[in-house]
Each structure stands twice: as structure tokens, then as C-alpha cells.
BAPA-652683 format. One record per residue (C-alpha): residue in one letter; x, y, z; residue number from 1. Coordinates in pm, whole numbers, plus 32768, in hexadecimal, padded with zeros to 4 digits. Layout:
// residues N
<zamar><mike>A</mike><X>X</X><Y>Y</Y><Z>Z</Z><kedo>NUM</kedo></zamar>
...
// end
This chain:
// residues 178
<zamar><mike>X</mike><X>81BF</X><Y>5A57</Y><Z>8AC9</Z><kedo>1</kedo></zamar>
<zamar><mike>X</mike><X>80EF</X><Y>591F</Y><Z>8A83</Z><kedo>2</kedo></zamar>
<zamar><mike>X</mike><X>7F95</X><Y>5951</Y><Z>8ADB</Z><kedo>3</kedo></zamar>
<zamar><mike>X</mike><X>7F3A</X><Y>580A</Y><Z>8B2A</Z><kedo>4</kedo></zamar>
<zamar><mike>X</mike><X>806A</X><Y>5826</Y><Z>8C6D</Z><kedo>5</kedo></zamar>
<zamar><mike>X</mike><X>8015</X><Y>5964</Y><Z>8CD7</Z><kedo>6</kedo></zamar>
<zamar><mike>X</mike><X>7E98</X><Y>592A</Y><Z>8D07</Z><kedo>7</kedo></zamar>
<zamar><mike>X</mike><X>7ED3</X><Y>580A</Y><Z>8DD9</Z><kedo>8</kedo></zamar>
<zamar><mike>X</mike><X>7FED</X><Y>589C</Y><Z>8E8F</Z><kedo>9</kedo></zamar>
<zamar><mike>X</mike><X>7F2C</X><Y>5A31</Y><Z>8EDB</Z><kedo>10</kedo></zamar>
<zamar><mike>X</mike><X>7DE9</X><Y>592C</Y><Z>8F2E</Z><kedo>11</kedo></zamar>
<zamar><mike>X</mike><X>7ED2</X><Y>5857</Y><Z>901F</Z><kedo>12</kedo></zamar>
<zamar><mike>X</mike><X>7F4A</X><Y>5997</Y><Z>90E0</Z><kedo>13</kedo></zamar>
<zamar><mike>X</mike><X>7E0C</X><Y>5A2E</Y><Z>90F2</Z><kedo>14</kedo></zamar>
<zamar><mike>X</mike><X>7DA0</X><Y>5930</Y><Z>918D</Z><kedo>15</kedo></zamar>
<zamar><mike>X</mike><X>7E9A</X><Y>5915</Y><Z>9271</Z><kedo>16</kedo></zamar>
<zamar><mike>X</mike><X>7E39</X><Y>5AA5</Y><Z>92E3</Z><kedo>17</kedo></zamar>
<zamar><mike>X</mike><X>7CEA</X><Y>5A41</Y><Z>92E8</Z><kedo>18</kedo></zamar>
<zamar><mike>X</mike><X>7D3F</X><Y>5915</Y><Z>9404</Z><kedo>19</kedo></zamar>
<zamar><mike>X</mike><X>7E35</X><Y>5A26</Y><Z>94A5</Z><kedo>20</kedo></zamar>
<zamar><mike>X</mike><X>7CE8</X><Y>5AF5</Y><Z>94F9</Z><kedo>21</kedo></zamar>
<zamar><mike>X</mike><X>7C51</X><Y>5A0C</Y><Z>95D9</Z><kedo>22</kedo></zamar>
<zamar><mike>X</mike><X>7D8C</X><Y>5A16</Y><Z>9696</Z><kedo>23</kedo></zamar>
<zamar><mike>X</mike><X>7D7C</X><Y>5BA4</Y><Z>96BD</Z><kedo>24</kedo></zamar>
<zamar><mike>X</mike><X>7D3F</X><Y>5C56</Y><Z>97F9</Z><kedo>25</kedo></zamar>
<zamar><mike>X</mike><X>7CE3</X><Y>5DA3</Y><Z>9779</Z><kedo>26</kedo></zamar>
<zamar><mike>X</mike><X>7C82</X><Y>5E8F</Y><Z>965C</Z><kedo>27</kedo></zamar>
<zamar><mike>X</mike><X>7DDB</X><Y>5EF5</Y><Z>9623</Z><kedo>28</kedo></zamar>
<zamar><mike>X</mike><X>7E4D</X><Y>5D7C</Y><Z>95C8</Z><kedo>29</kedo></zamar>
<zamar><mike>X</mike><X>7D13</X><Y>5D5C</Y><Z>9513</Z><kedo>30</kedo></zamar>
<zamar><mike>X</mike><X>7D63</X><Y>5E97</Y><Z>9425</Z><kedo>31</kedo></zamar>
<zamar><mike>X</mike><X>7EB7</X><Y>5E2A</Y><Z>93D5</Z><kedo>32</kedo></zamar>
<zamar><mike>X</mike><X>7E57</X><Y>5CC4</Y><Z>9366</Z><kedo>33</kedo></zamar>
<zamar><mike>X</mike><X>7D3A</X><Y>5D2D</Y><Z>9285</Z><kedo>34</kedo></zamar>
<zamar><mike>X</mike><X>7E12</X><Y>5E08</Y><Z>91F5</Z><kedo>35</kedo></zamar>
<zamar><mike>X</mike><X>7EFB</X><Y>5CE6</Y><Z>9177</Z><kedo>36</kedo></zamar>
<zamar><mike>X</mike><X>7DD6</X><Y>5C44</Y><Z>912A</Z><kedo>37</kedo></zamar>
<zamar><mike>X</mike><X>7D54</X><Y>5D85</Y><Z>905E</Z><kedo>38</kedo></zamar>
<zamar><mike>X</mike><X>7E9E</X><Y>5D5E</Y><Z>8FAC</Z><kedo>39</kedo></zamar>
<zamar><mike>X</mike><X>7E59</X><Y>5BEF</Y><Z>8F43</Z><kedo>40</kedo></zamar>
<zamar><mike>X</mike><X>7D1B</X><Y>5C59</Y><Z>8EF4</Z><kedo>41</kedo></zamar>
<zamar><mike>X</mike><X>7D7F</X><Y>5D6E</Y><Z>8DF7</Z><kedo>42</kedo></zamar>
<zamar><mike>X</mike><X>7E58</X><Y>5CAB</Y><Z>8D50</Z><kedo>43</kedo></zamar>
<zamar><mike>X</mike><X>7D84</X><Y>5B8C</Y><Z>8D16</Z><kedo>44</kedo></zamar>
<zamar><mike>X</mike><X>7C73</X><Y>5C1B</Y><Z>8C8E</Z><kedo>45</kedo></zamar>
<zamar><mike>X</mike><X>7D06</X><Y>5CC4</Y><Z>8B46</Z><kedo>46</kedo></zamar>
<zamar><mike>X</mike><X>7DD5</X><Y>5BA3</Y><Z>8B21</Z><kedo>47</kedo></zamar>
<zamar><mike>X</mike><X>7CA7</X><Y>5AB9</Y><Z>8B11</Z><kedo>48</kedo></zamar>
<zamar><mike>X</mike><X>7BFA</X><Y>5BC7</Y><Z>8A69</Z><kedo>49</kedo></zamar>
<zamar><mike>X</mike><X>7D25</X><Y>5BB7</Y><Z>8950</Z><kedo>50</kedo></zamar>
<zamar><mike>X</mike><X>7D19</X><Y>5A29</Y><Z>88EB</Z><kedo>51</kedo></zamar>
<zamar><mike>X</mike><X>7BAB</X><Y>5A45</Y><Z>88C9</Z><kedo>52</kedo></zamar>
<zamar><mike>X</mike><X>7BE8</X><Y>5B26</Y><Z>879A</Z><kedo>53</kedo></zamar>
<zamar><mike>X</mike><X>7D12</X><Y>5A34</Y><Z>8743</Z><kedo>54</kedo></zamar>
<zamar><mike>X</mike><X>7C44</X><Y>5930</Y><Z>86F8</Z><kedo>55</kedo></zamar>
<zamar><mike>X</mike><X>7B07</X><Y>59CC</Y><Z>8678</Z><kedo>56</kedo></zamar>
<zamar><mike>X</mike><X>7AA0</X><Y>5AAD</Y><Z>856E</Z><kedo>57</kedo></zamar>
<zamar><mike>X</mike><X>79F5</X><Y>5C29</Y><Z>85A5</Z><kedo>58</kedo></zamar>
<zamar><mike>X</mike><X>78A2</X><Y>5B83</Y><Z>8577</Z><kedo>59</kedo></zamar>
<zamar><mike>X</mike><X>78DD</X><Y>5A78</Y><Z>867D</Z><kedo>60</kedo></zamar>
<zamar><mike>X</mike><X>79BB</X><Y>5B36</Y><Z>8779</Z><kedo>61</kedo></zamar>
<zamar><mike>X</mike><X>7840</X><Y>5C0A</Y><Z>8811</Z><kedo>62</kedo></zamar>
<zamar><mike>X</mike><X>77B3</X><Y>5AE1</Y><Z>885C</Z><kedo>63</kedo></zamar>
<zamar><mike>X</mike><X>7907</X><Y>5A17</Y><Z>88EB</Z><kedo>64</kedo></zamar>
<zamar><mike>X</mike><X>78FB</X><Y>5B29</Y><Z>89C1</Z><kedo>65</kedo></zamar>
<zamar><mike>X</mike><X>77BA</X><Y>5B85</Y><Z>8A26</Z><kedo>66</kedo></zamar>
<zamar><mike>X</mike><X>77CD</X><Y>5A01</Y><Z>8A93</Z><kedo>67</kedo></zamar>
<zamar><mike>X</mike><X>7908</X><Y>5A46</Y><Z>8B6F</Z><kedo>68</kedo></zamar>
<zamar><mike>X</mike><X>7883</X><Y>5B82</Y><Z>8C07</Z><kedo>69</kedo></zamar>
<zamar><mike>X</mike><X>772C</X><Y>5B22</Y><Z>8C35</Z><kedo>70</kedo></zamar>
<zamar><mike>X</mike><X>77C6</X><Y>59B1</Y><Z>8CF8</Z><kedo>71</kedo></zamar>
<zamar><mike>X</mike><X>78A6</X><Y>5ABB</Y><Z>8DC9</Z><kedo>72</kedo></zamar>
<zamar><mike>X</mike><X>774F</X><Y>5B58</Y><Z>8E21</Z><kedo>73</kedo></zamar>
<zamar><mike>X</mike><X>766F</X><Y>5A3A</Y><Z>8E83</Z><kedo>74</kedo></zamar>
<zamar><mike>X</mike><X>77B6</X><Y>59A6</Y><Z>8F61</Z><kedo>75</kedo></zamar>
<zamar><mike>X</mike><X>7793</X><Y>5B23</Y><Z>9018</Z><kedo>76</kedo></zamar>
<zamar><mike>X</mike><X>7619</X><Y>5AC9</Y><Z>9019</Z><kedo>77</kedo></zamar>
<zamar><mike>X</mike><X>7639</X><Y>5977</Y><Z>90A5</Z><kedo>78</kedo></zamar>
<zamar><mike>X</mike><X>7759</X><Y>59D2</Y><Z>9181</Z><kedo>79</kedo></zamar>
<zamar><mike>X</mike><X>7643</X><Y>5A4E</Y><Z>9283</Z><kedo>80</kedo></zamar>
<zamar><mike>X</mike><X>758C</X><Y>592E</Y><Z>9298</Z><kedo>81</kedo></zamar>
<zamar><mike>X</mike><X>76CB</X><Y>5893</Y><Z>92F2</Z><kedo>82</kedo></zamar>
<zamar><mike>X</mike><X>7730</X><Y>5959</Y><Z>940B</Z><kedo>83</kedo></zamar>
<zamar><mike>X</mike><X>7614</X><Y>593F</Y><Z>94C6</Z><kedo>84</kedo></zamar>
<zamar><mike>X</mike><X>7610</X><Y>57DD</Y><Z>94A2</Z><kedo>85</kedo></zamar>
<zamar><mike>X</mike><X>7788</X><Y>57DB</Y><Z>9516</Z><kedo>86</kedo></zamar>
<zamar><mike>X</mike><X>773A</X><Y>58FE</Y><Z>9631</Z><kedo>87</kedo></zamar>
<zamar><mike>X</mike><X>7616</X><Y>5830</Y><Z>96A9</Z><kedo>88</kedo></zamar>
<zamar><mike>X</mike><X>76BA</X><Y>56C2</Y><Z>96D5</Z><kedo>89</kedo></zamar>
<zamar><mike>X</mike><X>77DB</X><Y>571D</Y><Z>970E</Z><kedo>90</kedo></zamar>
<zamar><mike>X</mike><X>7801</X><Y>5837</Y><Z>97E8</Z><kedo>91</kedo></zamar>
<zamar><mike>X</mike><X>78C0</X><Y>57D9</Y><Z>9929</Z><kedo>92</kedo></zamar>
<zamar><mike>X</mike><X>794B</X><Y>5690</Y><Z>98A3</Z><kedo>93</kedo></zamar>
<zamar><mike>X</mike><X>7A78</X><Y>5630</Y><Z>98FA</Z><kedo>94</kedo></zamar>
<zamar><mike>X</mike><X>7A99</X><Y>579C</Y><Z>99BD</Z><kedo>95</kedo></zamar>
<zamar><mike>X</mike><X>7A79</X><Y>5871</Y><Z>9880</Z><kedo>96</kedo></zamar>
<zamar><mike>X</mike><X>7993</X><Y>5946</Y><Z>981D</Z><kedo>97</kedo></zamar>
<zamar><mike>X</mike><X>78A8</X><Y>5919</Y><Z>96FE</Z><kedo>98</kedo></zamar>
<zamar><mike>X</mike><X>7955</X><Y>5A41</Y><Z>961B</Z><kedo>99</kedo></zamar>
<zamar><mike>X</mike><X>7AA4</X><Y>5999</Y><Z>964B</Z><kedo>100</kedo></zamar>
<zamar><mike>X</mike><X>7A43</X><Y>5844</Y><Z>95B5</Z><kedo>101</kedo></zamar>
<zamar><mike>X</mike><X>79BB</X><Y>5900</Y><Z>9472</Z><kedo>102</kedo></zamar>
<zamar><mike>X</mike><X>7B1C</X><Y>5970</Y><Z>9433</Z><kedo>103</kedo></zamar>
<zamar><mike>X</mike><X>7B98</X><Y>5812</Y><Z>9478</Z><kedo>104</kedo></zamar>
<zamar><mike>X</mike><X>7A84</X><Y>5771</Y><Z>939D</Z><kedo>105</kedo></zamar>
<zamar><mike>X</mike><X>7AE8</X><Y>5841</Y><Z>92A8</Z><kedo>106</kedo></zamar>
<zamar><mike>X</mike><X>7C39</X><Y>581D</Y><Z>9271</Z><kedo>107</kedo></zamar>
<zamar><mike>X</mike><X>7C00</X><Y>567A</Y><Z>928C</Z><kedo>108</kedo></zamar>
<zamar><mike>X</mike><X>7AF1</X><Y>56A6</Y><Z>915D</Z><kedo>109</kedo></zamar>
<zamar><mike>X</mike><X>7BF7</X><Y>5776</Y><Z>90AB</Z><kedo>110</kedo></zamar>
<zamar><mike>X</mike><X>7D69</X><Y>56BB</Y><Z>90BA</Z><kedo>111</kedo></zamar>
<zamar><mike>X</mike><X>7C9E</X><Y>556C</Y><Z>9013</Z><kedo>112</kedo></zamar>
<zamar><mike>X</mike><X>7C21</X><Y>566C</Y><Z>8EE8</Z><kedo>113</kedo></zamar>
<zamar><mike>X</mike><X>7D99</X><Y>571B</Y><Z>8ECF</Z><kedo>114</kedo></zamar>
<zamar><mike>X</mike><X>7E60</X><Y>55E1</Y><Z>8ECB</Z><kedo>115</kedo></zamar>
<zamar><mike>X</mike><X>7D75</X><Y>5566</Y><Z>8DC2</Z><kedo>116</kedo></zamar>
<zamar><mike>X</mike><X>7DB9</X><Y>568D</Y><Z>8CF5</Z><kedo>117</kedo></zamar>
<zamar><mike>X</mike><X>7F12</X><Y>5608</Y><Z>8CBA</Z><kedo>118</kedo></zamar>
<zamar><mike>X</mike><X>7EAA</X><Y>5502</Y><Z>8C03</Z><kedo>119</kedo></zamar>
<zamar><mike>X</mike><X>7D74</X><Y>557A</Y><Z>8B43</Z><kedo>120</kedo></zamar>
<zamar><mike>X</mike><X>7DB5</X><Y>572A</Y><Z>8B03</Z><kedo>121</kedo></zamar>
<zamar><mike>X</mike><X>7DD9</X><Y>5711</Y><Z>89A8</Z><kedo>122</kedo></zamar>
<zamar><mike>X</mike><X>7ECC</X><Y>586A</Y><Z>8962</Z><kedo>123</kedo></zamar>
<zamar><mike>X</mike><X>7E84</X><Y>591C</Y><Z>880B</Z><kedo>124</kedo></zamar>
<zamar><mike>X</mike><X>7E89</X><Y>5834</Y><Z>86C8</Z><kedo>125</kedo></zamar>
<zamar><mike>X</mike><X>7FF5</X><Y>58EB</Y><Z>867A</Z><kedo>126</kedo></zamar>
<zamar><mike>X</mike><X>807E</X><Y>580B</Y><Z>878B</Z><kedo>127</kedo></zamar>
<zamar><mike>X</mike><X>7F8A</X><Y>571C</Y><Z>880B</Z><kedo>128</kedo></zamar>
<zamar><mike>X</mike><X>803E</X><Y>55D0</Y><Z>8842</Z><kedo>129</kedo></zamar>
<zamar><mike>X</mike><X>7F4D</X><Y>547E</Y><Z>87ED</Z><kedo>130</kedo></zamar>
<zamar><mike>X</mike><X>7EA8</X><Y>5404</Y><Z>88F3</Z><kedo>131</kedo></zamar>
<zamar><mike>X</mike><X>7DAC</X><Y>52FC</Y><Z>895F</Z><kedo>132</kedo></zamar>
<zamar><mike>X</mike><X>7C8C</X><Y>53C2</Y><Z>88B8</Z><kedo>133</kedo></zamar>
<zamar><mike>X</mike><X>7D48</X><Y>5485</Y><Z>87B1</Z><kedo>134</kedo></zamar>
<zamar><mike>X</mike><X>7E01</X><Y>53E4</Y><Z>8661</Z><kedo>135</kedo></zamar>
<zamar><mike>X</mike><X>7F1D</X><Y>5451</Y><Z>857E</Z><kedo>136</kedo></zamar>
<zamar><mike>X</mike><X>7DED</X><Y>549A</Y><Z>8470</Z><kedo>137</kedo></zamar>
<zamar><mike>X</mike><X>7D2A</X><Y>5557</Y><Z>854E</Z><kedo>138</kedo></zamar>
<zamar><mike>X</mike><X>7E20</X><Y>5653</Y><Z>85DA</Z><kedo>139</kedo></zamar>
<zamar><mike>X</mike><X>7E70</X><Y>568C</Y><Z>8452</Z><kedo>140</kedo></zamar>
<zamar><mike>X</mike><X>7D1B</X><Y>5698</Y><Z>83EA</Z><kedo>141</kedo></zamar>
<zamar><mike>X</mike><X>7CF3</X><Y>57D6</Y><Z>851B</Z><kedo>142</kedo></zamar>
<zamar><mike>X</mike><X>7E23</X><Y>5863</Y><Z>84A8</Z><kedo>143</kedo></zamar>
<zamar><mike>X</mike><X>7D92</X><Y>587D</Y><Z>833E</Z><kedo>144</kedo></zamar>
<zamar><mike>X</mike><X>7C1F</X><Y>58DB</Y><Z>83AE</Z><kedo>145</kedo></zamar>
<zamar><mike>X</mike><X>7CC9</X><Y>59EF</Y><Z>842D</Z><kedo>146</kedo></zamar>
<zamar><mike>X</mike><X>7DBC</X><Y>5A88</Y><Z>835F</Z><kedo>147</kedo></zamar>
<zamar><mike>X</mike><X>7C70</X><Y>5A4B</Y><Z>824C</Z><kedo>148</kedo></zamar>
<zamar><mike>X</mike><X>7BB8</X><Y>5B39</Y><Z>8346</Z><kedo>149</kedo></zamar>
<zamar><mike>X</mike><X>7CDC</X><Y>5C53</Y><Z>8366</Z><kedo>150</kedo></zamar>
<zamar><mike>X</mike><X>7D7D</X><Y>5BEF</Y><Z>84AA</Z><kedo>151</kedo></zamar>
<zamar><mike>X</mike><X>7EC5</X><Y>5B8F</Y><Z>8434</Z><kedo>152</kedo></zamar>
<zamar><mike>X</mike><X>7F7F</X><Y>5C1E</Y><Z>8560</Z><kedo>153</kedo></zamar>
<zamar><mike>X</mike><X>80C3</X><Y>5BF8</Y><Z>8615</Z><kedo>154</kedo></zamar>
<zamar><mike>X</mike><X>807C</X><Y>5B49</Y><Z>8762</Z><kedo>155</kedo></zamar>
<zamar><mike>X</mike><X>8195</X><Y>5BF6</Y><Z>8865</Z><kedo>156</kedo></zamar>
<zamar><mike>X</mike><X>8153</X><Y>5C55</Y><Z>89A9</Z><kedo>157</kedo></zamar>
<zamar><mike>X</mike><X>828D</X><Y>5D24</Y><Z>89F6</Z><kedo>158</kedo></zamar>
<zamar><mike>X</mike><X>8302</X><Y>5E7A</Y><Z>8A40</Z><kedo>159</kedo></zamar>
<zamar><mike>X</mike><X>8294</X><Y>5F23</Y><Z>892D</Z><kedo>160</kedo></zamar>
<zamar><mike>X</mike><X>8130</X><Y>5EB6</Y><Z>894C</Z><kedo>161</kedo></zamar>
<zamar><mike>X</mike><X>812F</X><Y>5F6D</Y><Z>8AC1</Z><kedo>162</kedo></zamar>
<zamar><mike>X</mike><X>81EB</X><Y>60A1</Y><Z>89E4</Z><kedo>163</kedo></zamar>
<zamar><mike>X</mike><X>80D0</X><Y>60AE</Y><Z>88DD</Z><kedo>164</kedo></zamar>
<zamar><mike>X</mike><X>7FCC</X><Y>608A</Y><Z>89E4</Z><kedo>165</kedo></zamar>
<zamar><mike>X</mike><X>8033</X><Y>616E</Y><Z>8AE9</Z><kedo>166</kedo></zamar>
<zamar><mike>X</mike><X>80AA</X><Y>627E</Y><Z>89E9</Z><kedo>167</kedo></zamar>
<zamar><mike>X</mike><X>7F6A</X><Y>628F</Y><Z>8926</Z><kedo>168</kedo></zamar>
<zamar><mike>X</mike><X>7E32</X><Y>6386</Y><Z>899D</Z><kedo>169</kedo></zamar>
<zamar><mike>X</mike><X>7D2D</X><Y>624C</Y><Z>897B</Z><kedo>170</kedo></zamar>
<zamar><mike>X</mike><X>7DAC</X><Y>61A1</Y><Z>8B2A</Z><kedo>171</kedo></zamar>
<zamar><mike>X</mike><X>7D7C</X><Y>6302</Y><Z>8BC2</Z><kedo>172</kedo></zamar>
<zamar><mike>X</mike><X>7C53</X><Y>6348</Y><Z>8B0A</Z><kedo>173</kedo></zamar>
<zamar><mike>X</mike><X>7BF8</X><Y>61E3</Y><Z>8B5B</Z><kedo>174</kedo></zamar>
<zamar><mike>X</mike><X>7C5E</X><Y>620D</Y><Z>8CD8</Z><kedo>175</kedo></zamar>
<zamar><mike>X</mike><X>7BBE</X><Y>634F</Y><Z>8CE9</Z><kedo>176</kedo></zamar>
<zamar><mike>X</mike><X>7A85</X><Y>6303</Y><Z>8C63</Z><kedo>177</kedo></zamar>
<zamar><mike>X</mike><X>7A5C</X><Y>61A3</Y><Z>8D46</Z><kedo>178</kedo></zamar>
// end
């Protein structure tokens, strides 16, 4: 599974259960499409988790991602401010109520962002493809940096990975403790 298709494409469908939710007429409906979107949701985030430490070394990969979680954080933060600006003008247009345009808001700031990922996700430096911000030389030179700093890895997202992870103590320890 390329990385840089299935971002895009679990981004794309959760935003299409996020627009589904201003559609919903009660909790029931509600439930059920945050589940899928729980599912896009769970896969996403180890998967983006995973090409950060692709591309960078142990020393680099606590601040990549103290810079990812901490953005995730501030867009929770700022997500209020937001709301109320979208509950207070726009409550009762066009007969819908103020939470229902969040959801469609939402989903219309997130198709742009998915459909971009298509053409800028880089996948992990074992198959990253060139692209308008990425050379030949540089996807070697990350390859290299790499193996250097003891990643050389195989990069397969199949089966067995599921197998290894779901048959090893560290998920229900994981699950348990979270």
C-alpha cells in the first residue's frame, strides 16, 4: 500500500462522513458515521506517524513529531474559536442550524487538503517517486541517511505486518493501557 494514495484516499472519505453528519437526524446516525470516521482516523495516524521515521533519523523523529502533534493540538484549540464564529453567523441560514454548517465547513476545508495530498504525500524514501519538490539525489541521499542511522527496513504493509502486530503482547498492553 502506497502511503502517499492511501492518505489522500482515508482523508477523502473521512471527509465525506464528516459532510454525512450534517445530514443526520439523530444520535444513532451520528454514532455510526464517526465510527467510519474513527476508522480513517486510526489508520491515518500510525501511517503518518510511520514516514516521519522514514525520512528522519532517531534524533530528528521527537521533534518531527512533537511538531505534528502539537499542530493537531492548536487546530483542536482553534477549532472553538471557529465554531462559534460559524454558530453565531450562521445559525439559521439557509434553514440550517449553526452545528450543521460546522460539519459542512468542515468537510469543504478538508477535500482541497486530501486531493492535494495526491500530489505532494511524499511515501517513505524506499518508494517515494520524484516529484515537484523531491529529486532523484535526494530520495537517495534519505535512503542512505538512513540505512547510516540503522533503519534499513523492509517497507510492506501487508498481512504479516497485521500478524506481527496483533500477535505480539505490546497492542493489548497498548489498548489496555490507553
Amino acid at each position: 500500500v502506497r502511503f502517499s494514495r492511501m492518505l489522500p484516499v482515508l482523508e477523502i472519505f473521512w471527509g465525506i462522513m464528516t459532510l454525512a453528519i450534517y445530514k443526520s437526524e439523530n444520535f444513532k446516525t451520528v454514532a455510526v458515521l464517526r465510527f467510519f470516521q474513527g476508522l480513517a482516523e486510526g489508520a491515518a495516524w500510525p501511517s503518518i506517524h510511520y514516514i516521519l521515521g522514514s525520512w528522519y533519523t532517531k534524533r530528528e523523529l521527537g521533534k518531527r513529531v512533537s511538531i505534528f502533534t502539537a499542530s493537531g493540538i492548536a487546530g483542536v484549540l482553534l477549532s472553538g474559536l471557529i465554531q462559534s464564529g460559524l454558530q453565531r453567523n450562521l445559525n439559521g441560514r439557509h434553514g440550517l442550524a449553526g452545528w450543521r454548517w460546522l460539519f459542512i465547513v468542515d468537510a469543504c476545508l478538508t477535500f482541497p487538503v486530501a486531493f492535494l495530498g495526491f500530489f505532494i504525500f511524499p511515501d517513505s524514501p524506499e518508494n517515494a517517486k520524484v516529484k515537484f519538490y523531491l529529486s532523484e539525489e535526494e530520495i537517495q541521499f534519505a535512503k542512505n541517511r538512513i540505512k547510516v542511522n540503522g533503519k534499513d527496513r523492509v517497507d510492506n504493509l501487508d498481512f504479516s505486518t497485521f500478524k506481527r502486530v496483533f500477535t505480539g503482547y505490546q497492542w493489548y498492553l497498548f489498548v489496555l493501557c490507553w
